[in-house]
PLY file of the C-alpha trace (Angstrom):
ply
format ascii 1.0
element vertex 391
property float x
property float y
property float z
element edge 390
property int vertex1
property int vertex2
end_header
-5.04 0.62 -2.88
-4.91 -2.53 -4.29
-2.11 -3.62 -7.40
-3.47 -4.45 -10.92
-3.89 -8.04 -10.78
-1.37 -8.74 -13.37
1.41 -6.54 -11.44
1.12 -8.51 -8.17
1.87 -10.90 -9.80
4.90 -10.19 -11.32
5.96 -9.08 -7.70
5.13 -12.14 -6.20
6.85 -14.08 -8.95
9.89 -11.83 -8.13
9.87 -11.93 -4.72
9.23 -15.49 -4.84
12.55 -15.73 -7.35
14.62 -13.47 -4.87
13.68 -15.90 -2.02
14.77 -18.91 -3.52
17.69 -17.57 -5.44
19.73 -14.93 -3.28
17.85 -15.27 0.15
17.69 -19.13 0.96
21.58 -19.63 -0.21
22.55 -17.21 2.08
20.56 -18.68 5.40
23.95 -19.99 6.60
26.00 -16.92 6.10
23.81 -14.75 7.61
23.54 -17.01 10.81
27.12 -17.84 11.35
28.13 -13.82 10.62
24.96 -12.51 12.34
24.79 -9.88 9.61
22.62 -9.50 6.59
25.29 -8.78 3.29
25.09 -5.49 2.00
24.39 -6.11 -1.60
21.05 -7.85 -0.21
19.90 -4.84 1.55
20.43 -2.91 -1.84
18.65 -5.47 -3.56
15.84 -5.41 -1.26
15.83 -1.84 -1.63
15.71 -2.01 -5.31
12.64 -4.12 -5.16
10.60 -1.82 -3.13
10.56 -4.13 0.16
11.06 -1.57 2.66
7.87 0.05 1.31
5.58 -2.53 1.20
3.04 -1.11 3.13
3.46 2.99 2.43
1.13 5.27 0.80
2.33 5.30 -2.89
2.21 9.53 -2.38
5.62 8.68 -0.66
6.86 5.95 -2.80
5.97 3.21 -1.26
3.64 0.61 -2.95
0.66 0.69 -0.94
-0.07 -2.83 -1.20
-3.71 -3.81 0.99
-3.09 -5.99 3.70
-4.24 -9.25 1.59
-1.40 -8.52 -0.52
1.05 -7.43 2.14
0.28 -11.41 3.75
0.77 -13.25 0.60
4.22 -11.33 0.34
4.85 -12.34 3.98
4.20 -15.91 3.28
6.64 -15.43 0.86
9.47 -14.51 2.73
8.86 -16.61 5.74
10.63 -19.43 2.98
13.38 -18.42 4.30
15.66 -17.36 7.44
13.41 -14.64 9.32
15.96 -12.25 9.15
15.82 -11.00 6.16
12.27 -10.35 6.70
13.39 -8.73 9.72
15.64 -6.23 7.88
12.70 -4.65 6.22
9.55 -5.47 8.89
10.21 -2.34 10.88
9.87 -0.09 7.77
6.38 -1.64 6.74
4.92 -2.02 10.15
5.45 -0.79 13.73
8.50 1.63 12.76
6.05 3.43 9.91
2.40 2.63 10.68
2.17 5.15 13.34
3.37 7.84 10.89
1.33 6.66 8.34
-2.06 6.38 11.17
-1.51 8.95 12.96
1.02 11.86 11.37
1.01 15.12 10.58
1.63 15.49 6.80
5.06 17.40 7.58
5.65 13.80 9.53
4.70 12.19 6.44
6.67 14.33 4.11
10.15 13.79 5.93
10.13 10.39 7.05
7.74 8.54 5.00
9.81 8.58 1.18
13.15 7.63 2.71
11.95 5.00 5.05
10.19 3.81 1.30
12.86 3.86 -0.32
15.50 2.24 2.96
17.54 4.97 3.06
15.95 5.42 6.89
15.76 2.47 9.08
12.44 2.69 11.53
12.64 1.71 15.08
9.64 1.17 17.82
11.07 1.94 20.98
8.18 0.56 23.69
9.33 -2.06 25.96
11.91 -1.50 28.69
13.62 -2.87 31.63
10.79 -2.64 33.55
7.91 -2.93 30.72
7.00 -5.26 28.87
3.69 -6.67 28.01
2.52 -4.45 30.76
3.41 -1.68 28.50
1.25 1.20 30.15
3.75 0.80 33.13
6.67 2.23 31.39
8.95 5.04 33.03
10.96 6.61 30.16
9.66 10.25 31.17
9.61 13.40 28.48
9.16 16.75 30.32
8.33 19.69 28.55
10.66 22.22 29.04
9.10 25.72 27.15
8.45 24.55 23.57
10.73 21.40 24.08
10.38 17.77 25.47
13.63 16.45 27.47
13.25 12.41 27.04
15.07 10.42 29.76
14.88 6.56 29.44
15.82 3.17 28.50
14.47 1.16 26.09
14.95 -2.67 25.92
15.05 -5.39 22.93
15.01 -2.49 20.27
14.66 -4.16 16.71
16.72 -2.74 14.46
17.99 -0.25 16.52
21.39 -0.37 15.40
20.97 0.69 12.17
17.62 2.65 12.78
17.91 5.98 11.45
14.37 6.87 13.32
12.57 5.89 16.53
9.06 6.18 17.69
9.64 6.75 21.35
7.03 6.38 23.81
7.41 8.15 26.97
5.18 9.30 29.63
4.51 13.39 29.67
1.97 13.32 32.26
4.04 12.63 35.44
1.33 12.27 37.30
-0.17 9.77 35.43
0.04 5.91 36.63
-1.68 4.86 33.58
-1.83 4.64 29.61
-3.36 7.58 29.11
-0.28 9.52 30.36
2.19 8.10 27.65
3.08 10.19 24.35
4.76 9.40 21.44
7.35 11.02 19.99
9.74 10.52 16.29
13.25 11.10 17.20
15.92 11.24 14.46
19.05 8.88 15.57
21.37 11.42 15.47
19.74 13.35 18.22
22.44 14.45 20.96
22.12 11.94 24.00
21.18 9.04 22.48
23.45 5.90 22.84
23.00 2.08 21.93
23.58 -0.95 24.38
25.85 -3.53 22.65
23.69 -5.68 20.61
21.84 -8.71 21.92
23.17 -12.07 21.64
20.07 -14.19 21.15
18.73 -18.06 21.13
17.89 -17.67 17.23
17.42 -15.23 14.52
20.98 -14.23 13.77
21.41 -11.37 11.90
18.21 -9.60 13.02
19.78 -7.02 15.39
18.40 -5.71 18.48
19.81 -3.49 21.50
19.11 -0.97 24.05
18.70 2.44 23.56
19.13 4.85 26.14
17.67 8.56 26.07
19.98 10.95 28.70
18.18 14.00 28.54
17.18 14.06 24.83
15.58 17.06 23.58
13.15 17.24 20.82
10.83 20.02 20.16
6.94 19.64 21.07
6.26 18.80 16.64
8.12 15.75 17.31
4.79 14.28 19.14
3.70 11.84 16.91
0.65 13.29 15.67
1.44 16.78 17.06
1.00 18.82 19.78
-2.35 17.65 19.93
-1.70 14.49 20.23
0.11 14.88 23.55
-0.96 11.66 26.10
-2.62 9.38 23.22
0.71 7.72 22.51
-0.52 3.96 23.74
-3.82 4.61 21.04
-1.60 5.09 18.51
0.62 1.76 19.63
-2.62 -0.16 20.02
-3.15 0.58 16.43
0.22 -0.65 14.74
0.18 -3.35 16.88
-3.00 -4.91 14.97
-1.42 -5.04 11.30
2.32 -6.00 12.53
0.32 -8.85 14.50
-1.17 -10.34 11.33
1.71 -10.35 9.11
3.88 -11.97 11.96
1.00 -14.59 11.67
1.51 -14.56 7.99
5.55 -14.91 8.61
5.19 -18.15 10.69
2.62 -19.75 8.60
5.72 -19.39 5.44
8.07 -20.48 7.55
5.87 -23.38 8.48
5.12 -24.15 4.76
9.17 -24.42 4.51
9.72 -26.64 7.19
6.84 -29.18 5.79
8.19 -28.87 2.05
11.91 -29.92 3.95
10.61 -32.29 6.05
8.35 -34.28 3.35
11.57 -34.03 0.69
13.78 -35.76 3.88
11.25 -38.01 4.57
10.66 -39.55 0.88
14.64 -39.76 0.57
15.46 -41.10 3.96
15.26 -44.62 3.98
14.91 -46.83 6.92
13.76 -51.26 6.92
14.23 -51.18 3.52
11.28 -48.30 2.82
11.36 -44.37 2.81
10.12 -43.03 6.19
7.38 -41.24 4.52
5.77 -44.52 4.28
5.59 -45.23 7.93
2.42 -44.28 9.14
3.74 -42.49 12.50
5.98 -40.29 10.03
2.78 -39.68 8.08
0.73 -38.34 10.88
3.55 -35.62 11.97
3.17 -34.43 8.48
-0.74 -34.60 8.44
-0.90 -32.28 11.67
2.06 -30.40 10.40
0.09 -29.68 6.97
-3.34 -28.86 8.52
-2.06 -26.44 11.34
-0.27 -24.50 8.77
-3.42 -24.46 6.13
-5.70 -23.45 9.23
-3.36 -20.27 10.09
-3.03 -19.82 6.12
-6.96 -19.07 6.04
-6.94 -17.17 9.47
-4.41 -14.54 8.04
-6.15 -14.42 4.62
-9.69 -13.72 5.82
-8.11 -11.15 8.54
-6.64 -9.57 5.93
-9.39 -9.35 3.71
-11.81 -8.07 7.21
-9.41 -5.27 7.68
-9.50 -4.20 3.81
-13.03 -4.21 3.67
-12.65 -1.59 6.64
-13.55 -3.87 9.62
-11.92 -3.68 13.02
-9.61 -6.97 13.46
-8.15 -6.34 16.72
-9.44 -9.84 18.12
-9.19 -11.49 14.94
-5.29 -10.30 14.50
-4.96 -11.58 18.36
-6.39 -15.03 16.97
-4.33 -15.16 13.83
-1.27 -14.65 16.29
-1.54 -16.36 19.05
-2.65 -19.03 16.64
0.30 -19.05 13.71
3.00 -18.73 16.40
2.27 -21.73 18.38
1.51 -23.41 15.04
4.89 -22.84 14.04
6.72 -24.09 16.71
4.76 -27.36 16.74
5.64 -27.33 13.04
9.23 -26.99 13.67
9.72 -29.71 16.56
7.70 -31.91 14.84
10.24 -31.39 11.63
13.28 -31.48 14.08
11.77 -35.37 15.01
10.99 -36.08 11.49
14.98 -35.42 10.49
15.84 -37.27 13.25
19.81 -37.01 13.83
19.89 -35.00 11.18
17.72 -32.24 12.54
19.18 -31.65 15.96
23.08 -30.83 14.00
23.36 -27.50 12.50
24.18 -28.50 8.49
20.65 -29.02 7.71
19.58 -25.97 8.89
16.34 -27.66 11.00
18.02 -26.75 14.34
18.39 -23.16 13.14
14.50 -23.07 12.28
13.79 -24.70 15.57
15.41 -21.59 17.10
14.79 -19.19 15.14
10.51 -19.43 15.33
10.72 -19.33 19.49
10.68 -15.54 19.18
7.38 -15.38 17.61
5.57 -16.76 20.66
7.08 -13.48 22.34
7.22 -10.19 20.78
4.61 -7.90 19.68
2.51 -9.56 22.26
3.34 -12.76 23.67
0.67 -15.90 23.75
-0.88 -14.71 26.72
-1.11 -11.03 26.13
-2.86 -12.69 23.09
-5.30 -14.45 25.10
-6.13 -12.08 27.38
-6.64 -9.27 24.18
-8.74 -12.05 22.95
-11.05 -13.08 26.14
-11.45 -9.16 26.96
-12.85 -7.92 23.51
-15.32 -11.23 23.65
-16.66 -10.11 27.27
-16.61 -6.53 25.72
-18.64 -7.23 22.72
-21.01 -9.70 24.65
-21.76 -6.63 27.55
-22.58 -4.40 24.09
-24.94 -7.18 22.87
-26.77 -7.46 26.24
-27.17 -4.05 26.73
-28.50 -3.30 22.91
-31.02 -6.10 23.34
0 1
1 2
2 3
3 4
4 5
5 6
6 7
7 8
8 9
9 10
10 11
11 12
12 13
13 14
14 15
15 16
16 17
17 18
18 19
19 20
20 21
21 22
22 23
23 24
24 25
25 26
26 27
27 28
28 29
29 30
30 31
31 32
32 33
33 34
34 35
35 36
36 37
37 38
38 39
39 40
40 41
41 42
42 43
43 44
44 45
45 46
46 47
47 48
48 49
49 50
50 51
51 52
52 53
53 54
54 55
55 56
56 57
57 58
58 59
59 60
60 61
61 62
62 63
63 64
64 65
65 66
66 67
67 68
68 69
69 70
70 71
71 72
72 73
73 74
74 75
75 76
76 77
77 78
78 79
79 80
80 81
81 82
82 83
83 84
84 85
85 86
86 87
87 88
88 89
89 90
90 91
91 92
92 93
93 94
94 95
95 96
96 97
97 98
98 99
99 100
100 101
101 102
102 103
103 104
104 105
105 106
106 107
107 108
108 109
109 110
110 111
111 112
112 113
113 114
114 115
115 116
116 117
117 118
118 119
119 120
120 121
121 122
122 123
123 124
124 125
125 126
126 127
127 128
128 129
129 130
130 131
131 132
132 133
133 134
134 135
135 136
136 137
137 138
138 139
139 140
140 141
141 142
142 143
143 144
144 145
145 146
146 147
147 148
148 149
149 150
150 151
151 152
152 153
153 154
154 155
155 156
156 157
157 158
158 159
159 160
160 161
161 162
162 163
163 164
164 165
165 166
166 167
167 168
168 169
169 170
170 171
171 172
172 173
173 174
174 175
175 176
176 177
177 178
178 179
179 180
180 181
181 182
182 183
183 184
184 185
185 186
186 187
187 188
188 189
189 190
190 191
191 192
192 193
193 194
194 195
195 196
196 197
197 198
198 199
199 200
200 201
201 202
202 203
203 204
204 205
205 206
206 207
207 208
208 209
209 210
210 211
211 212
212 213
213 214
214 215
215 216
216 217
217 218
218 219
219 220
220 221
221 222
222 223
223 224
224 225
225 226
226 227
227 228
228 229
229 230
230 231
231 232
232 233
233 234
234 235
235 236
236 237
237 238
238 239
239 240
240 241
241 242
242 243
243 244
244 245
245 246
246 247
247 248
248 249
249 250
250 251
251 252
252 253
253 254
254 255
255 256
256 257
257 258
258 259
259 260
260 261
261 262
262 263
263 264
264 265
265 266
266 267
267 268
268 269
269 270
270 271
271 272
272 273
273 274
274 275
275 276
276 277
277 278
278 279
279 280
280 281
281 282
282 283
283 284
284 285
285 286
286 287
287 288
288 289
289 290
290 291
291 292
292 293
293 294
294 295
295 296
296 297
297 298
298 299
299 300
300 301
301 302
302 303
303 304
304 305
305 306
306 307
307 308
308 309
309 310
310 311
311 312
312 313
313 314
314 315
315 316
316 317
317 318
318 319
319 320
320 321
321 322
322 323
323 324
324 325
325 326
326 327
327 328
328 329
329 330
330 331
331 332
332 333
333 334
334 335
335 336
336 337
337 338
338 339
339 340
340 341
341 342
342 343
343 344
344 345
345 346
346 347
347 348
348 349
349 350
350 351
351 352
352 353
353 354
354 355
355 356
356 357
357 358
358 359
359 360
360 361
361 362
362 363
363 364
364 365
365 366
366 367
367 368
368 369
369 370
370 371
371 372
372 373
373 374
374 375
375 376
376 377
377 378
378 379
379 380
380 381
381 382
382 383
383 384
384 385
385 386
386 387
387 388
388 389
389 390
């Protein structure tokens, strides 16, 4: 359900405010304590950022995907972990819930995970699974009206602070394949559950993740996501999250892209070198060029997504474009601004480096480039074997 024109707005002007006032002061903080301050989560909280995306029947503000991107852009302005902090709650850690749950699902996660009281973790990949993610082993056998969950899970966002995960584990032992796998809401708290020590990673301090490991965890057969009924279509309901966190991942880089070009333009018409500013010298110019239409290109690509999906259209391939696309873009954004500062941009008080870093990740998680490519090439052979045969 889409905002009144004039109340967007005044969110975007807000969240653009909040960006530029308590978020982008704070980059270096955050990256040197690898930890988000506490009075920023409660002001993200206050401004209804955890529930972006949720129904407005659990206090969330339901914005439509178009919106959700232009928000995204947004807070890609500044260090991607503060987006972090609040991605899980608006897209894998609640869309399942939201697709796919029962209303007494709905009822007892949905309003605090709104609100940020409840942190929401996807727990999918594992030692042993990754992109191949129908091969995982974390096994959940029924025992009378229970499931006992054994497992570990592997580069858990947010999971040490997650109050909820969506666990997928496979109930059909027998099963080699996706269509064995079930998925299941599991409070935290839940006896036999224990976190790894968190990851130390190449970039994107202060956005936590860890292992979580299920010893005999047991949950009773309404914890299927879905519900009992739903037993063995946990990878469907996966497949589905996966397209909207996709595109506002694309919308993330292509902000974070629009940052690095407004830094590396400012640099370049300061920075003077034989006599001139470098943003005279026609090499300097053409980084910027490419920088500016790789970013615009990915701009449209998540806009028009966006607007496909809210107009009810399938956008599995086109989220796989926007992607792949924005992600690379990004990183060919940042080296290009890393060469553009020069000196300057490979030492840590600009910040550049930290960019540089930080935008790696995108290339890899929730799908890496050439799960993208191969989602991408498959539904094109797909759709052209259902035009043949209808003609």
């Amino acid at each position: 359900m889409a905002l009144d024109p004039d109340v967007f707005r005044q969110l975007l002007d807000t969240v653009e405010r909040f960006v530029r006032e308590k978020l982008r002061p704070n980059e270096a903080l955050v990256s040197q304590n690898d930890q988000v301050p506490a009075e920023i989560i409660a002001q993200m909280r206050e401004l209804g950022l955890f529930g972006m995306a949720i129904p407005e029947a659990y206090g969330g503000l339901e914005l439509t995907l178009s919106e959700e991107v232009q928000v995204s852009f947004l807070l890609g302005g500044t260090s991607p972990a503060f987006r972090s902090m609040i991605g899980t709650n608006n897209g894998i850690g609640s869309q399942g819930i939201i697709i796919d749950g029962t209303e007494e699902q709905k009822s007892r996660y949905l309003p605090e995970m709104a609100s940020g009281e409840r942190v929401g973790s996807f727990c999918l990949t594992e030692p042993e699974a990754g992109s191949d993610a129908g091969s995982l082993r974390s096994s959940a056998r029924r025992d009378g009206d229970d499931f006992v969950i054994n497992g570990t899970k592997r580069f858990i966002t947010n999971a040490p602070v997650a109050g909820l995960f969506t666990v997928f584990a496979r109930t059909d032992p027998d099963s080699k394949t996706a269509a064995g796998i079930s998925a299941f809401l599991v409070d935290a708290d839940r006896p036999g559950i224990t976190l790894g020590r968190t990851d130390k990673k190449m970039g994107q301090q202060g956005a936590h993740t860890c292992d979580v490991i299920f010893d005999n965890v047991r949950v009773p057969k309404t914890a299927i996501l879905g519900g009992p009924d739903y037993e063995g279509k946990g990878f469907v309901t996966a497949m589905k999250v996966l397209d909207r966190g996709r595109l506002t991942i694309a919308g993330v880089c292509v902000g974070v892209a629009e940052r690095l070009i407004a830094d590396s333009l400012a640099y370049a018409m300061e920075r003077h070198q034989f006599g001139k500013p470098i943003a005279e010298f026609q090499l300097v110019q053409a980084m910027l060029a490419d920088m500016k239409a790789e970013s615009f290109a990915a701009r449209c690509m998540v806009e028009e997504t966006a607007r496909r999906r809210d107009a009810g259209h399938g956008i599995a391939t086109e989220a796989a474009c926007a992607k792949m696309f924005a992600s690379e873009m990004v990183g060919r954004v940042a080296d290009k601004a890393v060469q553009i500062h020069g000196g300057a941009g490979y030492v840590a008080d600009a910040g550049i480096e930290r960019f540089y870093r930080d935008v790696r990740l995108f290339r890899i998680y929730e799908g890496t480039t050439q799960i993208q490519q191969l989602v991408i090439a498959r539904n094109m052979i797909r759709d052209a074997r259902r035009a043949g045969a209808a003609a």
